[in-house]
C-alpha positions, -999 to +999 in steps of 0.1 A: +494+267+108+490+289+075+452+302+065+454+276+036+455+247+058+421+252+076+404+265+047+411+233+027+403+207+058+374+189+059+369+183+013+390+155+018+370+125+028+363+093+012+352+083-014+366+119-024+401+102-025+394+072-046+382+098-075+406+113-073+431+086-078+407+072-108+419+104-127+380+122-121+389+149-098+416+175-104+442+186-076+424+209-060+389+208-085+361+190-061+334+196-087+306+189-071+276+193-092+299+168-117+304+146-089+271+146-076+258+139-117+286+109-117+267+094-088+229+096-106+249+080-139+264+053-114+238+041-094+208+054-107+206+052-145+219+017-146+191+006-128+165+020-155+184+011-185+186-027-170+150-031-162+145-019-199+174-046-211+159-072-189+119-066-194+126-069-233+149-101-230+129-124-208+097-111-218+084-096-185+072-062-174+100-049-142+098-013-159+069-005-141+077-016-108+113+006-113+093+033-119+068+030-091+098+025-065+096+059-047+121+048-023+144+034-048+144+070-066+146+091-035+174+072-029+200+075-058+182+100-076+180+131-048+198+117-013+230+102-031+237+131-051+226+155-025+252+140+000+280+151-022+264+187-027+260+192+006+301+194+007+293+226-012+275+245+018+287+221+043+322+219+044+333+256+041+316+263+071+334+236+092+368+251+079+354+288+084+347+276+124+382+259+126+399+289+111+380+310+138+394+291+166+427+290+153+430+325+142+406+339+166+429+338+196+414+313+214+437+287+225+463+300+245+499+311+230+511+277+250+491+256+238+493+269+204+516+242+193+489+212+206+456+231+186+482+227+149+493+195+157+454+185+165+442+200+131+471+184+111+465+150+124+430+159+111+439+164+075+460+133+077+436+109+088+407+126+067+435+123+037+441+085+050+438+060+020+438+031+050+403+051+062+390+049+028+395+011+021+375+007+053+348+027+039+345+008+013+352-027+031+324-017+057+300-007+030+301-041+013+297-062+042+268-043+054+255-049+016+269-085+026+245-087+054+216-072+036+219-102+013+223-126+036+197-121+060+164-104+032+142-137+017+139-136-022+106-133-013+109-099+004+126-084-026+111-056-047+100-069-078+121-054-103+148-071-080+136-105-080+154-131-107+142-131-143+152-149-176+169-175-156+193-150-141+207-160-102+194-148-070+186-113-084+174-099-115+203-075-137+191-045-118+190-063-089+226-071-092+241-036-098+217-024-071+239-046-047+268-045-066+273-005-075+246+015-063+238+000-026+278+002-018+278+038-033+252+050-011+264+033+014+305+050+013+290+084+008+272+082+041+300+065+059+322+091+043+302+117+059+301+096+092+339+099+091+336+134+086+316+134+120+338+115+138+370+136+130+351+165+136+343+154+170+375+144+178+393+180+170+369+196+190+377+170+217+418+182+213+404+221+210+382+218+244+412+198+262+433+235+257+438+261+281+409+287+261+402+320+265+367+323+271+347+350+285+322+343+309+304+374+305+298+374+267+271+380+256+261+352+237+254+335+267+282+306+259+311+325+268+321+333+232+314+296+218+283+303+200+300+303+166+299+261+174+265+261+167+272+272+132+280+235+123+249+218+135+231+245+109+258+235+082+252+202+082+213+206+080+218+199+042+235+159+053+207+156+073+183+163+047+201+140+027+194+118+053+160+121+063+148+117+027+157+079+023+133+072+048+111+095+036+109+078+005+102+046+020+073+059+038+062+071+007+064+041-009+043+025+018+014+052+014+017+047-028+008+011-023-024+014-007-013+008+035-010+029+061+017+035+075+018+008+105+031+020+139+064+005+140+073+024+106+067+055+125+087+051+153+119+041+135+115+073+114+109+094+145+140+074+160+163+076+132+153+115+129+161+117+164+197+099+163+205+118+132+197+153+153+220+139+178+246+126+159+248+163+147+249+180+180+269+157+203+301+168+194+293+202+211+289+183+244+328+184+245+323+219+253+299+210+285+327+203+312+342+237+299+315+260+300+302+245+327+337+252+345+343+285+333+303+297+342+313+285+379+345+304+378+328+336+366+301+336+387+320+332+416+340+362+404+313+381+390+294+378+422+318+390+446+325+425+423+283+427+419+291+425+453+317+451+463+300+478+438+267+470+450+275+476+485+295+509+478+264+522+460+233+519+482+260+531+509+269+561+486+228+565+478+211+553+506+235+568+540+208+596+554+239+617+556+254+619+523+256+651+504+233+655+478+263+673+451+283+640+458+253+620+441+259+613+405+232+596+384+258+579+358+262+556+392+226+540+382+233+534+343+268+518+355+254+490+384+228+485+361+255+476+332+275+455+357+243+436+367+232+426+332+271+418+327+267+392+358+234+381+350+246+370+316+270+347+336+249+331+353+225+326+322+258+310+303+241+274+283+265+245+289+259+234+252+270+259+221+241+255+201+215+282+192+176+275+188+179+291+151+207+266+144+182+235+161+153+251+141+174+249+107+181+213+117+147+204+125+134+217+094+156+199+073+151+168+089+112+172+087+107+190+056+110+154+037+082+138+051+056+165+043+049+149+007+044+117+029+022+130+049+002+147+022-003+112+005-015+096+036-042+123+047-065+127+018-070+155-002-100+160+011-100+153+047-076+183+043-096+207+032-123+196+056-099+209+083-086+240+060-122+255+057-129+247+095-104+271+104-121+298+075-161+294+082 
């Protein structure tokens, strides 16, 4: 496998294809910051303009209600466009790890053949135009079901019908229509992303690896993994802020957030962590393998040296010229060589690379906790802590 083919791996992913094929995209020109502006002008700006159309047509005020729908903003205004910027900071890093593995010597000269082959049919399927029309397919029958099973009733406002218009006002419409569905294939393009990615790593841990029990990262040389769960802290943002922006929307209209809203957000934050860190658990039956082969090993040399010096230190009749002090600095290097062994973690992930995720995920909700607690409550607390 050349250099070329893991560096440009994991850009291609729906809807990235169907751009593409519309003439947006260049070969090899992902433009993201002019993708990620095509997808405010798509699904957000319509939205606006059509309240503006519709409140001066059928005589009815649905500007402000589009304006004071936090969630509606959050959504296609920062998460949708953020989801295609996080390929920016995201995706490089993936490819970096996957050229590591294959250039880094990891997979044995056997199996060589088996890690290409697993990375090629990687590019394909990521490439695959059949994944993409299922992307799009899924994302409208989930919009589908949103329709299907949400009362008129329940509606925002500034989605309700107007001026004699059908079911839904014209917002309302390209809402379902354009902006839902666009949301919707980004995320599931990222969820594909996620699910290929598990899958090579599957292929990689099923190779005969070269791993080093007594490195010391402590994961027998696999800690670069955990690189990926801090790359894709920016999709997780992305993420967490939809339902950030509901909660805020909640808080703007005068309620407190009820119990049950809580807990899905702490749920979804919590699946969303997971989502991001399960593929490593591949690794487990591998490390855990190679930390009971190397201890086992490790142990029995401990061991043999250890033996040989308290016999060469300790025996009452050893000669006192015969007694080199390097001995102590050497069994003390071997020891901290098997204890790192034994301290091997049977998942590759770091706590800095948890904390980035963590922070990203949280970070969102700080606005919505600032508009629930009041101003002044907070201070209370604030000067507590000074006087």
């Amino acid at each position: 496998m050349s250099r070329g083919d893991a560096e440009m791996l994991f850009e291609h992913a729906p809807p990235l294809g169907l751009q593409r094929r519309l003439g947006l995209l260049g070969s090899d020109d992902l433009a993201f910051r002019r993708r990620a502006l095509m997808v405010i002008l798509a699904a957000w700006m319509p939205l606006l303009v059509l309240a503006v159309l519709q409140s001066a047509w059928a005589r009815v005020d649905l500007i402000t209600p589009v304006l004071r729908e936090v969630g509606l903003h959050t959504r296609y205004l920062i998460a949708a466009p953020l989801l295609v910027l996080a390929e920016a900071t995201c995706v490089p890093q993936l490819n970096a790890i996957v050229r590591h593995i294959s250039d880094g010597g990891f997979a044995d000269e056997r199996d060589r053949g088996r890690l290409d082959e697993a990375i090629a049919s990687t590019r394909r399927l990521l490439r695959s135009r059949a994944a993409e029309i299922c992307v799009f397919v899924l994302a409208y029958l989930i919009v589908l079901a949103t329709i299907l099973s949400r009362p008129l009733d329940q509606l925002p406002v500034w989605a309700q019908p107007v001026g004699g218009m059908p079911r839904y006002s014209l917002a309302g419409w390209w809402h379902m229509l354009v902006s839902l569905p666009l949301l919707l294939a980004l995320i599931l393009g990222w969820l594909w992303r996620l699910a290929l990615w598990t899958r090579l790593l599957w292929h990689v841990s099923r190779l005969k690896l070269r791993l080093v029990a007594s490195h010391p990262d402590r994961r027998a040389g696999l800690s670069f993994l955990g690189l990926s769960v801090r790359a894709l802290a920016a999709v997780g943002l992305a993420l967490a802020i939809i339902p950030a922006g509901r909660s805020a929307n909640v808080v703007l209209g005068g309620s407190v957030l009820p119990t049950p809203h809580i807990v899905f957000n702490v749920a979804l934050l919590l699946a969303i962590a997971a989502l991001f860190i399960a593929p490593l658990l591949v690794f487990t039956p591998t490390l855990m393998r190679t930390w009971r082969q190397g201890a086992l090993a490790h142990d029995a040399l401990a061991e043999r040296i250890g033996h040989a010096f308290e016999h060469r230190w300790l025996a009452r009749k050893a000669e006192e010229d015969a007694r080199d002090p390097s001995d102590f600095s050497a069994v003390a290097d071997l020891y901290a060589v098997v204890e790192n062994v034994h301290a091997i973690r049977l998942v590759p992930v770091g706590l800095k690379d948890l904390l980035a995720l963590a922070v990203a995920l949280l970070l969102p909700f700080v606005p919505v906790l600032l508009l629930a607690v009041p101003r002044d409550v907070i201070w209370a607390h604030i000067s507590s802590l000074l006087f």
